[in-house]
Backbone as CSV, one residue per row, in Angstrom:
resi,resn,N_x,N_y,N_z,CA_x,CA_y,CA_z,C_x,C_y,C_z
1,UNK,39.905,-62.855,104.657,41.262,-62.881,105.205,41.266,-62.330,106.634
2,UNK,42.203,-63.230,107.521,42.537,-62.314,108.941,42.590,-60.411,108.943
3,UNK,43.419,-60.761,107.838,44.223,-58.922,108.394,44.779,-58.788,107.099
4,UNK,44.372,-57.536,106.546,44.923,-57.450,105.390,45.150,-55.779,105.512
5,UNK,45.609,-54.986,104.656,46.313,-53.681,104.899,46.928,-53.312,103.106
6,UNK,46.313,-52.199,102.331,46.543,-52.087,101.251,47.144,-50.420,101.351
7,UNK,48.506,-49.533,100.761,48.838,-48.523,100.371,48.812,-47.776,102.072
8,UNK,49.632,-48.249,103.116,49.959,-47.604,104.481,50.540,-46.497,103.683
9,UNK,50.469,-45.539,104.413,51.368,-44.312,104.303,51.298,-43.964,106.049
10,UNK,52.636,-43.683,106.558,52.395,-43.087,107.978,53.529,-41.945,108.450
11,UNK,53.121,-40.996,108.708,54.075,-39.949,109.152,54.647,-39.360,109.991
12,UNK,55.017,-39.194,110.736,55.789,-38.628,111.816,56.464,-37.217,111.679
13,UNK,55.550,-36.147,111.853,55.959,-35.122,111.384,55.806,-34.810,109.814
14,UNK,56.818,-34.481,109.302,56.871,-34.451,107.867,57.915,-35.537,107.595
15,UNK,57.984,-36.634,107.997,58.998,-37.495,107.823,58.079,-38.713,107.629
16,UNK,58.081,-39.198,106.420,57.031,-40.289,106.082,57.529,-41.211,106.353
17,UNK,57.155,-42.149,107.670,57.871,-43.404,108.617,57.583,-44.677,106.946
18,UNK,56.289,-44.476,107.385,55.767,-46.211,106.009,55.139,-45.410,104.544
19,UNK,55.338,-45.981,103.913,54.699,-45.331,102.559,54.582,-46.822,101.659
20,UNK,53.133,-46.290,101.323,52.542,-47.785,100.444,52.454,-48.915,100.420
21,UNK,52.520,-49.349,102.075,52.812,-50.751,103.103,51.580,-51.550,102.617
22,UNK,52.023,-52.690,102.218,50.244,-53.604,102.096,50.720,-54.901,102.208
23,UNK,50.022,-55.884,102.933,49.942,-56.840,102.992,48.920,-57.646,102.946
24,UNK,48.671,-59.141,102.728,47.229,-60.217,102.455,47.800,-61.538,103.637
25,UNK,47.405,-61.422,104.888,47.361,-62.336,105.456,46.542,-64.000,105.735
26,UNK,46.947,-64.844,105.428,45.938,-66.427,105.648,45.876,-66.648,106.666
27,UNK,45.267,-67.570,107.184,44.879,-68.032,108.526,45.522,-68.905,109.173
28,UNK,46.373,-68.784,110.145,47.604,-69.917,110.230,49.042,-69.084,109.935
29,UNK,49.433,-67.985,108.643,50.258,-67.383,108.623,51.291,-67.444,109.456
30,UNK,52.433,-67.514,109.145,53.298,-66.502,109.917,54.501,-65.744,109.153
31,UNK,53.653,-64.241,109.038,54.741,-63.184,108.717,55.584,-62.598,109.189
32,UNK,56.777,-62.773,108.958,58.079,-61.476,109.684,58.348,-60.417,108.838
33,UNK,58.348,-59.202,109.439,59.033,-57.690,108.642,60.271,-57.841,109.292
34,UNK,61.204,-57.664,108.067,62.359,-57.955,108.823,63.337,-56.150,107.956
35,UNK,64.104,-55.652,108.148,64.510,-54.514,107.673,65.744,-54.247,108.730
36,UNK,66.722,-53.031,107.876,67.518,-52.263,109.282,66.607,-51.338,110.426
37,UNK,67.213,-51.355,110.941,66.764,-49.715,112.140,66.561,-48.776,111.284
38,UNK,64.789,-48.280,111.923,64.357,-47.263,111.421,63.714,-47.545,110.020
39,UNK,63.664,-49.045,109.961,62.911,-48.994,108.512,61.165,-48.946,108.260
40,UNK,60.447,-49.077,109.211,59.485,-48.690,109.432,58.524,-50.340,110.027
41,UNK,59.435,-51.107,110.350,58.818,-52.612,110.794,57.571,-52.135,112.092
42,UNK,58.403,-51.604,113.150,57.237,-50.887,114.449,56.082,-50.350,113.677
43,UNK,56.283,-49.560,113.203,55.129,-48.467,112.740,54.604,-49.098,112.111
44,UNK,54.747,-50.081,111.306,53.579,-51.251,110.634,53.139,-52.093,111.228
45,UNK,53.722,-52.870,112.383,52.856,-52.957,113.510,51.957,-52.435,114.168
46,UNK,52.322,-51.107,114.652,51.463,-50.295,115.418,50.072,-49.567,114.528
47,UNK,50.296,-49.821,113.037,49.625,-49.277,112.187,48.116,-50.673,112.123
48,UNK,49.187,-51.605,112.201,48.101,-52.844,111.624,47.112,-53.050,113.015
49,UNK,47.833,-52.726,114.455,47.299,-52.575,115.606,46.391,-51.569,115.638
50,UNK,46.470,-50.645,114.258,45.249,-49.314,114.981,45.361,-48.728,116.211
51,UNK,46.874,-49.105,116.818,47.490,-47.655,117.671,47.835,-46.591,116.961
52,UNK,48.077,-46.672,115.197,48.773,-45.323,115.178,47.949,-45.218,113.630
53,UNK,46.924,-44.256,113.337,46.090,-43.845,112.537,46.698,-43.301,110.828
54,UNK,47.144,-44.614,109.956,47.562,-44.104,108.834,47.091,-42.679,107.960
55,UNK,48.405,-42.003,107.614,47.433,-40.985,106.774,47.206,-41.450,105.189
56,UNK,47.583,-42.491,104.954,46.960,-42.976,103.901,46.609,-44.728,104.156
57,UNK,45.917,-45.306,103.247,45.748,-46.558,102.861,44.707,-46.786,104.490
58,UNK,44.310,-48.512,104.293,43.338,-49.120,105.485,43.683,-49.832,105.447
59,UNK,43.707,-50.538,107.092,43.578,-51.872,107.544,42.470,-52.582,108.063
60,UNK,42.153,-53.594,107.363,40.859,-54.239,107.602,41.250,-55.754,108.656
61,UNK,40.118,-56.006,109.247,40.496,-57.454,110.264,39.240,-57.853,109.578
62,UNK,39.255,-59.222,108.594,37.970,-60.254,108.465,37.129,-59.137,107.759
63,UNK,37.773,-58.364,107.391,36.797,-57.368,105.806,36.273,-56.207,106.557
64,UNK,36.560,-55.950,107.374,35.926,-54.555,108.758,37.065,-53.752,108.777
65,UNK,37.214,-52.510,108.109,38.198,-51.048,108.348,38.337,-51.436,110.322
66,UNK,39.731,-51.099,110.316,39.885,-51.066,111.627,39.523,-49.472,112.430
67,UNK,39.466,-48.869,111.075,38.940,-47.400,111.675,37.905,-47.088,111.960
68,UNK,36.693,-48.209,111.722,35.847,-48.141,112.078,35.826,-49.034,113.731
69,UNK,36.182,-49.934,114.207,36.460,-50.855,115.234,36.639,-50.117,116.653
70,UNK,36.026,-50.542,117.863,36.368,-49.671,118.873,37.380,-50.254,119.698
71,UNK,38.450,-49.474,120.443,39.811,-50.772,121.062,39.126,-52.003,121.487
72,UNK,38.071,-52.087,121.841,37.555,-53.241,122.698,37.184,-54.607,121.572
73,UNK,37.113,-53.808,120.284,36.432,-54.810,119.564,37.669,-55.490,118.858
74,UNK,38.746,-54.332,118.286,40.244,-55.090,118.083,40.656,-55.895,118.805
75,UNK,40.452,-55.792,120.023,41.338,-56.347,121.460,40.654,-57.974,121.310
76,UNK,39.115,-58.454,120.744,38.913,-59.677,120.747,39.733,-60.372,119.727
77,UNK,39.889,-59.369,118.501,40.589,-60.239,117.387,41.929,-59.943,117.123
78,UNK,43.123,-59.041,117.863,43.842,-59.051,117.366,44.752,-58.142,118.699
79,UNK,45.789,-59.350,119.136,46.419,-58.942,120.462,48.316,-58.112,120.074
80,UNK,48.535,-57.164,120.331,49.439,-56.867,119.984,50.762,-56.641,121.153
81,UNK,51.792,-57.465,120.987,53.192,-57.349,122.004,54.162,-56.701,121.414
82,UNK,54.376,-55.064,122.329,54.894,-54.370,122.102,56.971,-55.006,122.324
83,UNK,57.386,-53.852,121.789,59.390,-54.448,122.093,59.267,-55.127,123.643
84,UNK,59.035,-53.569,124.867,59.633,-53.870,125.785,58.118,-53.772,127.014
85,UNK,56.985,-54.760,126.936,55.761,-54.816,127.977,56.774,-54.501,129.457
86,UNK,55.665,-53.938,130.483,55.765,-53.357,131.175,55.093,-54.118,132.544
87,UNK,55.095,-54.633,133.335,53.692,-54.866,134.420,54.986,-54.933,135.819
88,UNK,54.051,-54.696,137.043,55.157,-54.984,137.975,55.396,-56.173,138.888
89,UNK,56.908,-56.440,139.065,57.679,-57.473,139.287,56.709,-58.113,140.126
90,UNK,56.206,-57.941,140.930,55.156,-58.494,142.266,53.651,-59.542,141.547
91,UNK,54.054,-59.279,140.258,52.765,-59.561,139.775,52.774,-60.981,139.216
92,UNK,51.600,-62.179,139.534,52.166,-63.824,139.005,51.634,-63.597,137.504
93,UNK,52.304,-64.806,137.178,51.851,-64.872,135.248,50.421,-65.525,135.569
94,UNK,49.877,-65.883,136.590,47.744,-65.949,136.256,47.655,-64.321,136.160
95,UNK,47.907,-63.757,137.142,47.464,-62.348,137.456,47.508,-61.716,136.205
96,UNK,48.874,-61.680,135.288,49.135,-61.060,133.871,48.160,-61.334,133.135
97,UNK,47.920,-63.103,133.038,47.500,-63.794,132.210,45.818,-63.382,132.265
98,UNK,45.339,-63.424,133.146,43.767,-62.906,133.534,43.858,-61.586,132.789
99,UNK,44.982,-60.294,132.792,44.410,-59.368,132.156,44.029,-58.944,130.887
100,UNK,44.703,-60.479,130.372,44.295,-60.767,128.869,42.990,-60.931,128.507
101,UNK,41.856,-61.232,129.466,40.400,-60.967,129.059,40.025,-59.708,129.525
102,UNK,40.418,-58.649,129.342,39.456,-58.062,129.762,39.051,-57.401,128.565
103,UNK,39.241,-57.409,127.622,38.277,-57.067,126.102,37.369,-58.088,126.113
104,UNK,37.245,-59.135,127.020,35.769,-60.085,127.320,34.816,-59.758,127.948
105,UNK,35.829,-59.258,129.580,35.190,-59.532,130.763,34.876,-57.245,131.153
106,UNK,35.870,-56.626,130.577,35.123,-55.231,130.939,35.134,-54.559,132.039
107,UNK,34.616,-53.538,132.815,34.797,-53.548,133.968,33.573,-53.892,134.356
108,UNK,32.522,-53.913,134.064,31.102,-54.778,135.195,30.626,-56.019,135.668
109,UNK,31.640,-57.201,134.435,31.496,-58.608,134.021,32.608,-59.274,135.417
110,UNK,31.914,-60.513,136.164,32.832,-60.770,136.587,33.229,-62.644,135.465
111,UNK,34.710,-62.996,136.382,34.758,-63.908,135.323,34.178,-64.771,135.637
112,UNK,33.872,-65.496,134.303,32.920,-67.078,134.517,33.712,-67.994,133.806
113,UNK,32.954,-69.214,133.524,33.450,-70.140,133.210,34.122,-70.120,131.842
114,UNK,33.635,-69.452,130.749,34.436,-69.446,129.703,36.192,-68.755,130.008
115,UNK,35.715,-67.500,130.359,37.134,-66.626,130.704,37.876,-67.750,131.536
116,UNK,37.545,-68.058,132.267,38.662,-69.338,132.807,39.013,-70.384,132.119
117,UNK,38.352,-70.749,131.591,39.019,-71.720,130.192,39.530,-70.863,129.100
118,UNK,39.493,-69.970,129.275,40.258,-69.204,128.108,41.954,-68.732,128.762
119,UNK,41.750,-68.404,130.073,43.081,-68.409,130.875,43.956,-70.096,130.985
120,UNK,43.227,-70.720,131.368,43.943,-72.071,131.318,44.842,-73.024,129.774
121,UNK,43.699,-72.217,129.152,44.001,-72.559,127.692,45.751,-71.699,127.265
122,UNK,45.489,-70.828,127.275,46.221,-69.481,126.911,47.703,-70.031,127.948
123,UNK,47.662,-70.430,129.165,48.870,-70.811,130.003,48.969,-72.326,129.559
124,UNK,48.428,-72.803,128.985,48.860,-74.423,128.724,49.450,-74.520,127.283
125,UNK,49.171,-74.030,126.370,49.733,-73.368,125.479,50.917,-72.585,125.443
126,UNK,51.550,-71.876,126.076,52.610,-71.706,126.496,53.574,-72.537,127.158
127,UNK,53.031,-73.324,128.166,54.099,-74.306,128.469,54.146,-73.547,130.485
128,UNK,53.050,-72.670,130.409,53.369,-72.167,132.097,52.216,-72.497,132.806
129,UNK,51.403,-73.523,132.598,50.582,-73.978,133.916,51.164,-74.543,135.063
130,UNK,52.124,-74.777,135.335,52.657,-75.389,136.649,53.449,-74.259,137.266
131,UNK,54.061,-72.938,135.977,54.379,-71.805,136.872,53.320,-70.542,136.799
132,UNK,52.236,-70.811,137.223,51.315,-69.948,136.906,51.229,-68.809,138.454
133,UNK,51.390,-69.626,139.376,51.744,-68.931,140.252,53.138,-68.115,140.977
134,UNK,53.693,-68.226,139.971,55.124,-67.691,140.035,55.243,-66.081,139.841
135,UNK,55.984,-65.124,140.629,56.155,-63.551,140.205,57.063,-63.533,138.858
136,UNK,56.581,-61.955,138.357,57.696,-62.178,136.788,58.851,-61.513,137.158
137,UNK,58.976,-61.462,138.616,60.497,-61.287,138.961,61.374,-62.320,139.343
138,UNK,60.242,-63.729,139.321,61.478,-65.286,139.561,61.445,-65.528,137.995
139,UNK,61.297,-64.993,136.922,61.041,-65.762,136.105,62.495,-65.344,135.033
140,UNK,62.872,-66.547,134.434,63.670,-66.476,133.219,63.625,-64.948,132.413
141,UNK,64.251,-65.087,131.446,63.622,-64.290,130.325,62.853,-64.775,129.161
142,UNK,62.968,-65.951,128.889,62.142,-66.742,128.076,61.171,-67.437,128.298
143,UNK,60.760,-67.180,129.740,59.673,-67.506,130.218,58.770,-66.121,130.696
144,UNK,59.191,-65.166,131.193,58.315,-63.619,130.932,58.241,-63.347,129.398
145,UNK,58.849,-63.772,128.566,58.128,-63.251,127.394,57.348,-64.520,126.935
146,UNK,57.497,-65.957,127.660,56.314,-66.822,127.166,54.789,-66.791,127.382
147,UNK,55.191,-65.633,129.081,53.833,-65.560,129.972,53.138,-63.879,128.886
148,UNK,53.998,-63.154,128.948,53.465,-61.701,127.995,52.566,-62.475,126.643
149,UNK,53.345,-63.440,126.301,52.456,-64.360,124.872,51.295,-64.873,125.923
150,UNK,51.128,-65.772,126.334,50.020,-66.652,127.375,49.295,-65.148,127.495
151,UNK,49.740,-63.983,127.991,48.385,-62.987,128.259,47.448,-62.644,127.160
152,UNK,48.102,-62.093,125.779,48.169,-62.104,124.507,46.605,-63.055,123.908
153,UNK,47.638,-64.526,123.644,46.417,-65.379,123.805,45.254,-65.592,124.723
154,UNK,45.068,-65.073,125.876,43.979,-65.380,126.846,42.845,-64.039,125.933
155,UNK,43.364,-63.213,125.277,42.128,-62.627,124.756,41.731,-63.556,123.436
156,UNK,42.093,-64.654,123.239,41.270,-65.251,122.299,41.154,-64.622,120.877
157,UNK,42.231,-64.003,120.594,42.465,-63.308,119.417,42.994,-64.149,118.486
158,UNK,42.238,-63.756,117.177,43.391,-65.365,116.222,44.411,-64.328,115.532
159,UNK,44.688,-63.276,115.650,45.872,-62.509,115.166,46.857,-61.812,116.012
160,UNK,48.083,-62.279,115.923,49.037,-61.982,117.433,49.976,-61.433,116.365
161,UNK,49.832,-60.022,116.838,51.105,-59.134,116.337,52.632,-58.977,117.219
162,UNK,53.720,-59.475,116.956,54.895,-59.020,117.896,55.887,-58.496,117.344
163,UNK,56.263,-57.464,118.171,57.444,-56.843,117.914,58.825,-57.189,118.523
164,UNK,59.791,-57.389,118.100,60.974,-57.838,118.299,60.939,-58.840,119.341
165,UNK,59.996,-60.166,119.405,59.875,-61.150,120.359,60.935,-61.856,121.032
166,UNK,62.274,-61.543,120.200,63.841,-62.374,120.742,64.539,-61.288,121.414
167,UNK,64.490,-60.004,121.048,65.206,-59.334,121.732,65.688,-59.214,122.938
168,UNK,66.752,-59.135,123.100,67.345,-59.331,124.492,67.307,-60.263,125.330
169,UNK,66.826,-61.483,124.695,66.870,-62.900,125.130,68.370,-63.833,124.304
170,UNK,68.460,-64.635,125.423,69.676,-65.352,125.155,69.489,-66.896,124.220
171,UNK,70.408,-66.741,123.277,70.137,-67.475,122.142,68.957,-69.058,122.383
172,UNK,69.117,-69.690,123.570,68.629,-70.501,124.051,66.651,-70.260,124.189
173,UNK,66.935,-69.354,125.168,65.204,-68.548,124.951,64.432,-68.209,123.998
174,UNK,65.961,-67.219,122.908,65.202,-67.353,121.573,64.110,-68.013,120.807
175,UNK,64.664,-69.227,120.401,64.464,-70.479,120.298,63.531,-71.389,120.603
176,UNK,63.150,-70.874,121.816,62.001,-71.297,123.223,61.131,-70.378,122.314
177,UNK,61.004,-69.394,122.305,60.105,-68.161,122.107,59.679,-68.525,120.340
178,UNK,60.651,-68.809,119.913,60.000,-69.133,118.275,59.277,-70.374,118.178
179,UNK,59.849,-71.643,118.757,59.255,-72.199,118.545,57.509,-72.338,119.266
180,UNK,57.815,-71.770,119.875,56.061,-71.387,120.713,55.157,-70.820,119.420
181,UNK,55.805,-69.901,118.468,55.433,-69.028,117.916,54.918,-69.971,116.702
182,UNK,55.760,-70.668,116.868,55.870,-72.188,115.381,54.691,-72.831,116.099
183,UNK,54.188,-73.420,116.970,53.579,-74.406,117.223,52.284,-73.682,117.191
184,UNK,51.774,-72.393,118.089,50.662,-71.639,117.651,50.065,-71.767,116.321
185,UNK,51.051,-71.185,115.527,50.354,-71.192,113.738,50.432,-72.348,113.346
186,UNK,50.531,-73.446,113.959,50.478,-74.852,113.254,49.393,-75.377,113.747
187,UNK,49.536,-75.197,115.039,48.244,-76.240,116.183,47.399,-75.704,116.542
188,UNK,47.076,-73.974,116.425,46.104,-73.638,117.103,45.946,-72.687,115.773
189,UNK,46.137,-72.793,114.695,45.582,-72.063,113.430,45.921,-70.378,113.763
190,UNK,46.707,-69.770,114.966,46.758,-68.599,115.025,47.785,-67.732,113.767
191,UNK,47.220,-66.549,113.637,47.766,-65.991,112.387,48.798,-64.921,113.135
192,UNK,50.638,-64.966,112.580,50.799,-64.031,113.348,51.761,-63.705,112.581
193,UNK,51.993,-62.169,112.521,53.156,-61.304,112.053,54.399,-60.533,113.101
194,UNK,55.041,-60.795,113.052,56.479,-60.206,113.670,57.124,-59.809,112.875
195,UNK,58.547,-58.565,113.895,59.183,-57.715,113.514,60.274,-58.382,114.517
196,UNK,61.579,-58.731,113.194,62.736,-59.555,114.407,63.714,-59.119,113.192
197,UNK,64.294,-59.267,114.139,66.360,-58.229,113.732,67.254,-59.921,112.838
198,UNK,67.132,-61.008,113.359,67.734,-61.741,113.142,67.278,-62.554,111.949
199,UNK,67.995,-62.507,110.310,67.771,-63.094,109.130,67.314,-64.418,108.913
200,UNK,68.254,-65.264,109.907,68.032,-66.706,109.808,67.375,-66.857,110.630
201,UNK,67.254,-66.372,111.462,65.456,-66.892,112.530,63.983,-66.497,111.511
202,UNK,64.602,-65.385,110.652,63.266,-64.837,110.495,62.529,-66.359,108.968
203,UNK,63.964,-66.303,107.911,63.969,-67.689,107.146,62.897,-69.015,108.059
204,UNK,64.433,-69.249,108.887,63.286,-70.628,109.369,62.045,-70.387,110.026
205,UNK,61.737,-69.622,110.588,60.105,-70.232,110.844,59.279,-69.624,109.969
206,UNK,59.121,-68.682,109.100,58.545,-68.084,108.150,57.328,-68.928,107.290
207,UNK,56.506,-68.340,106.453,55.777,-68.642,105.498,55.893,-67.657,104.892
208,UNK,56.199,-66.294,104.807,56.186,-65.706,104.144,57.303,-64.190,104.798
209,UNK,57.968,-63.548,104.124,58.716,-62.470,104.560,58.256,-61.070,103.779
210,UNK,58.674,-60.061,104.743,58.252,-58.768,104.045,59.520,-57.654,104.250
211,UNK,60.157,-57.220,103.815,61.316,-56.733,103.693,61.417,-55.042,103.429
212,UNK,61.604,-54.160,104.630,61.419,-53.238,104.294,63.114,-52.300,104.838
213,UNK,62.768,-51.025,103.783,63.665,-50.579,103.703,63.220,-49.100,103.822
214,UNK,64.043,-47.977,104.903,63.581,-46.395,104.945,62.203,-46.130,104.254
215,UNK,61.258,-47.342,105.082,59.757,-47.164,105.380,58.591,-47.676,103.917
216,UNK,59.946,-48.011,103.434,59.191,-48.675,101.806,59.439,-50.521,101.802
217,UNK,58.009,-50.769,101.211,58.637,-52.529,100.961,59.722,-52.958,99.239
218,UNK,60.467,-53.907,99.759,61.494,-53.629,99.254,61.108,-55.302,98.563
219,UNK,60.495,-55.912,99.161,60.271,-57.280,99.145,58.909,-57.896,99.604
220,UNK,58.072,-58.724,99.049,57.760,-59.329,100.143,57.003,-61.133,99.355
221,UNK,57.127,-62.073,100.047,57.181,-63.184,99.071,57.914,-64.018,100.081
222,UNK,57.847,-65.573,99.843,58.563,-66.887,100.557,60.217,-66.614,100.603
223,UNK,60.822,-67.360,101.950,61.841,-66.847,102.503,63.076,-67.091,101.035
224,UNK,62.230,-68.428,100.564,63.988,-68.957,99.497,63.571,-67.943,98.374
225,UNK,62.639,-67.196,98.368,62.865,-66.077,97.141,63.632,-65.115,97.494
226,UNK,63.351,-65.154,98.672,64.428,-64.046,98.905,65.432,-64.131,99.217
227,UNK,65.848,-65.428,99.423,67.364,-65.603,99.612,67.984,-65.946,98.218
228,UNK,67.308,-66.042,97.497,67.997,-65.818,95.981,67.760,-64.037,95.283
229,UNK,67.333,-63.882,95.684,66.966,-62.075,95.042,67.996,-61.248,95.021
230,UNK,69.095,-61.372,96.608,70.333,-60.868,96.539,70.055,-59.410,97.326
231,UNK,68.573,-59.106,97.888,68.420,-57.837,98.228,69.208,-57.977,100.191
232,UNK,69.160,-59.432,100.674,69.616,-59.293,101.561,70.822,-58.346,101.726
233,UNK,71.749,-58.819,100.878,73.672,-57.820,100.531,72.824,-56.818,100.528
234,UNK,72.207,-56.084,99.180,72.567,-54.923,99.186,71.679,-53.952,100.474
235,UNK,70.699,-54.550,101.065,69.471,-54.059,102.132,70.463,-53.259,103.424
236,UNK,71.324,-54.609,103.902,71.559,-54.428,104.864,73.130,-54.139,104.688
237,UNK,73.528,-54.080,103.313,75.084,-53.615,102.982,75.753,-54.284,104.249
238,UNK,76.082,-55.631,103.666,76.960,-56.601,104.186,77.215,-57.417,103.011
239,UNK,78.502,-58.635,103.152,78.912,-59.091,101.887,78.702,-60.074,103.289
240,UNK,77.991,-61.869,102.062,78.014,-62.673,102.929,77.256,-63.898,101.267
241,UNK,77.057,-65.060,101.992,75.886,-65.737,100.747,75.113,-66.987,101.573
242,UNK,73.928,-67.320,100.710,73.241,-68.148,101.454,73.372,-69.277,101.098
243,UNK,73.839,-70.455,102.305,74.380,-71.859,102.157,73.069,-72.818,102.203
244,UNK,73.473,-73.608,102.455,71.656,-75.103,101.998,72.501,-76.563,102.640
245,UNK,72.790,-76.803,103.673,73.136,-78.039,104.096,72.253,-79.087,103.638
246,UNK,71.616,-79.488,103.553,70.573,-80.226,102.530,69.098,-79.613,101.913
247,UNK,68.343,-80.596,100.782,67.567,-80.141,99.762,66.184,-79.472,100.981
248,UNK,66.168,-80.172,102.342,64.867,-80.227,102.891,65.080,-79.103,103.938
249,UNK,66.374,-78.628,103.739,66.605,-77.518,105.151,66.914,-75.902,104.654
250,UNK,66.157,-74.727,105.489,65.468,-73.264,105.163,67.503,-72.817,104.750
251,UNK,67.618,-72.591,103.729,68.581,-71.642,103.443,69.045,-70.540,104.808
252,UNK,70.236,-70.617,105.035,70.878,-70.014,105.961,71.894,-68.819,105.424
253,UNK,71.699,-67.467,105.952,72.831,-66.697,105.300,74.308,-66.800,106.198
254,UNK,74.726,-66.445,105.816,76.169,-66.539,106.149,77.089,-65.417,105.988
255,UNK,77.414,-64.370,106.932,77.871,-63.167,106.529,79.282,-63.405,106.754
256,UNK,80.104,-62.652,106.012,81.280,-62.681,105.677,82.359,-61.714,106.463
257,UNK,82.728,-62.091,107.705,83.668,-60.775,108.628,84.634,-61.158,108.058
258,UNK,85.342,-59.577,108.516,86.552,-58.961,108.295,87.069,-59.041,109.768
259,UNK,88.418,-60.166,109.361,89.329,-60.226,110.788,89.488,-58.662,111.525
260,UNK,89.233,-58.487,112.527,89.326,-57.067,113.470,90.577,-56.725,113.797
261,UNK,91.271,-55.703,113.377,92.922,-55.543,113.756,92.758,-54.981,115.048
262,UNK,93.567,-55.694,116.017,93.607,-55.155,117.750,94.623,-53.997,118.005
């Protein structure tokens, strides 16, 4: 298996963030943790990333403890996009995109011919070879988080971890950004897990969902199981139900407001 992770426990103080987190990833996958604030979706990211050192349970990449792995050796197989990446405005999406090898290239290696087909690859795949020379201060918002993915992929990793990939993008970008995410695990066999706020985004592109709640899994199994389970209501304590416009289309929830008195 890509990435698999059995009995997380992770703490923060004396405040146990994840407890007994496990997952079995396939190749091609695509998992979402989906939960309220504060349910421990980040920290199982950052856990499965081997940024943040469980005090219980292991995560293995391809049958190898990641605790044994040195950053350089994660960094070939498994690229992780934090909420809010950082680089400065002056900088083009090649420039970003190039710093995606350097778990290849190192500091003594200069690049050769593979690393450049691995950059070209990684921006054509995204959809930004014609803005490759562009700063990520002309750029959209759904196009800086297409180029942060394009860097991602230029390390040639088949496991792309993201955290809240829609956030603060406008419904349109969204959209842009998932379906990138859709076409990866279809066309290029990449295996990837995300952490996203939004129910019915997380349904449709899914293969599988993981549902956590104040750092425990609450769920985890195909999206229409869980839209029959009923844990959505009580998870996120909202009254709402899930509709089916036809037999071939992902169940949609539908939450139920209360007119707002002005």
């Amino acid at each position: 298996m890509p990435l698999s992770c059995s009995q997380l426990s992770v703490f923060y103080g004396r405040r146990k963030a994840l407890s007994g987190f496990g997952l079995a990833m396939q190749k091609g996958e695509i998992r979402t943790l989906i939960g309220p604030n504060g349910s421990g979706k980040s920290t199982a990211l950052q856990a499965l990333a081997g940024l943040i050192a469980p005090a219980e349970g292991k995560v293995t990449i391809e049958d190898v403890s990641v605790a044994t792995m040195s950053r350089r050796a994660i960094a070939k197989k498994l690229a992780f996009l934090p909420q809010q990446p950082s680089a400065p405005d002056e900088m083009t999406i090649a420039q970003l995109v190039r710093q995606g090898r350097f778990a290849h290239v190192g500091l003594f290696r200069s690049y050769d011919r593979r690393d450049e087909e691995a950059i070209e690859w990684a921006l054509e795949s995204t959809g930004l070879s014609s803005l490759a020379d562009r700063t990520l201060q002309e750029l959209s918002g759904g196009e800086r988080q297409r180029a942060w993915i394009s860097a991602a992929l230029a390390q040639e990793a088949g496991i792309l971890l993201l955290d809240e990939p829609t956030s603060f993008l406008d419904i349109g970008y969204q959209v842009e950004v998932l379906d990138l995410v859709h076409r990866l695990s279809r066309e290029r066999g990449v295996t990837i897990i995300m952490a996203i706020h939004d129910i019915n985004q997380a349904i449709a592109v899914s293969d599988r969902i993981s549902l956590l709640e104040k750092g425990e899994l609450r769920f985890d199994g195909e999206p229409r199981a869980l839209a029959e389970s009923g844990l959505i209501e009580r998870t996120f304590r909202v009254k709402g139900r899930f509709v089916q416009v036809s037999p071939d289309a992902p169940p949609h929830f539908d939450v139920e407001l209360k007119r707002l008195s002005h």
